[in-house]
Each structure stands twice: as C-alpha cells, then as structure tokens.
N, C-alpha and C positions, 0 to 999 in steps of 0.2 A: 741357609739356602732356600728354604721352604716361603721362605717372607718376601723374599725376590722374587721368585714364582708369584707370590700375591700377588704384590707389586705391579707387575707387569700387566696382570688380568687387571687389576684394578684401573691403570693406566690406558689400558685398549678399551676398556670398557668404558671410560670417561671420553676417551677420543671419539667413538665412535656415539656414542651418546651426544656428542656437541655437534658433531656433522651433519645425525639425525633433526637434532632439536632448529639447529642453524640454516643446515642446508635446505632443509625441507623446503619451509618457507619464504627461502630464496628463489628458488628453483620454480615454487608456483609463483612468486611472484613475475621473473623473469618469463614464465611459461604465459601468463595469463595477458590473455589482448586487451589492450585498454576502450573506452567506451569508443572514439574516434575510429578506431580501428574495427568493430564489430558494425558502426556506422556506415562505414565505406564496403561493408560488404554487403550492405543490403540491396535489393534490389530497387530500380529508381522509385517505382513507384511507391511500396517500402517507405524510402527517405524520405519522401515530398509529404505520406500520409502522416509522418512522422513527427516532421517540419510543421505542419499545418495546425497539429495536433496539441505541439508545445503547451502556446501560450494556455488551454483549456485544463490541463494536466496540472498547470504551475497554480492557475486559480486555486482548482480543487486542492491543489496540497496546501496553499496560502490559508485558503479558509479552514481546511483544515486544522491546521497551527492556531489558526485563533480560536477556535473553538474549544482547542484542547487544553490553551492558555486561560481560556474565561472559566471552564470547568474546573482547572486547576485552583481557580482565588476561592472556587468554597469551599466551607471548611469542611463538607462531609467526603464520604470516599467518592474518588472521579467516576468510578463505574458507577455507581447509585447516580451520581448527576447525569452520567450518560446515558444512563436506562430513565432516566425518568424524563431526557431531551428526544431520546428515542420514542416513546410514550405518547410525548406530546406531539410530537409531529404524528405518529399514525393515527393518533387522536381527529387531529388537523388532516391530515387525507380523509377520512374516513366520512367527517362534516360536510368535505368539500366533495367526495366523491357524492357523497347522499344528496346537497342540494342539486348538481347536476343534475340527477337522475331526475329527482322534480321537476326542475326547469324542460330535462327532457318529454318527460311526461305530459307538460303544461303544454307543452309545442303540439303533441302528438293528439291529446286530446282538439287542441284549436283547430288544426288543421281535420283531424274527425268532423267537427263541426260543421265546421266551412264548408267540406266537401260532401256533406248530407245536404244542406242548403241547396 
C-alpha cells in the first residue's frame, strides 16, 4: 500500500512538472505581442520616425555582420582583432582630429594677419 502512495506523488508530481515546464512557455508565448502588434501601438509620430529610420539601422547591422565575418577569417582570437580594429580607428580620429585643429589654427592665425593689415 505504501508504494501506491508513492506512486501517486510521484505521478502528480511528474503531471504537474509537465504543465509547468510546457505550459509556461505556452502561455508567455500566447501572452506575448508580436513585433506588428507593439507597432500599431505606437504613436504616429513613433512609426514614421521609426519608418524612416529602418533602412539606417539595417546598414549599421549589415556592416556590422561583415565586419564580424572579416574578423572572424583570422586566425587570432576575434576580441584581439577587434581591439586592435578599435585601436586603429581612435588612432585615425585622433590624426584627423589633430590635423583639424592645425588647419583651424592656420585659418585663425591668417585671418589674425589680414585683420592687423
């Protein structure tokens, strides 16, 4: 008699373990709005910036992808290529920020000149 009792727990306890595991899941999925549907609830202005904004976003993730794919063909670890892609580009601001400054400079002195004259 004692094994029946088991049985049973054991039985309710696998039912409701399958409910949890299954139903859960279902439930959020059933529960959860799809992207179209969180869409239509925006406000218009919302959608149109939204609208506008696509094709900019789809760029950035495009190049994204390739960059992650060129990074990927070498053979060292992808973070080291992408710290040292990173690297380079501040590298690259940092030349092009400085010549600016000159060129600004070069203006600022000219116009000093000129306006001593």
């Amino acid at each position: 008699m004692a094994r029946n009792g088991r049985l049973g727990t054991w039985l309710k306890m696998l039912a409701v373990g399958t409910v949890c595991c299954v139903g859960g899941p279902a439930l959020v999925y059933y529960v959860q709005p799809t992207d179209e549907e969180l869409f239509k609830r925006y406000n218009p202005e919302l959608q149109k910036k939204s609208l506008d904004r696509r094709y900019e976003r789809q760029k950035e993730f495009d190049d994204f992808v390739t960059r992650l794919k060129t990074d990927s063909k070498d053979d060292r670890h992808i973070w080291t290529v992408q710290e040292e892609a990173r690297r380079k580009y501040r590298e690259e601001r940092l030349r092009e920020d400085a010549k600016n400054a000159a060129e600004a400079k070069a203006r600022q002195e000219t116009l000093r000149k000129e306006s001593g004259l």
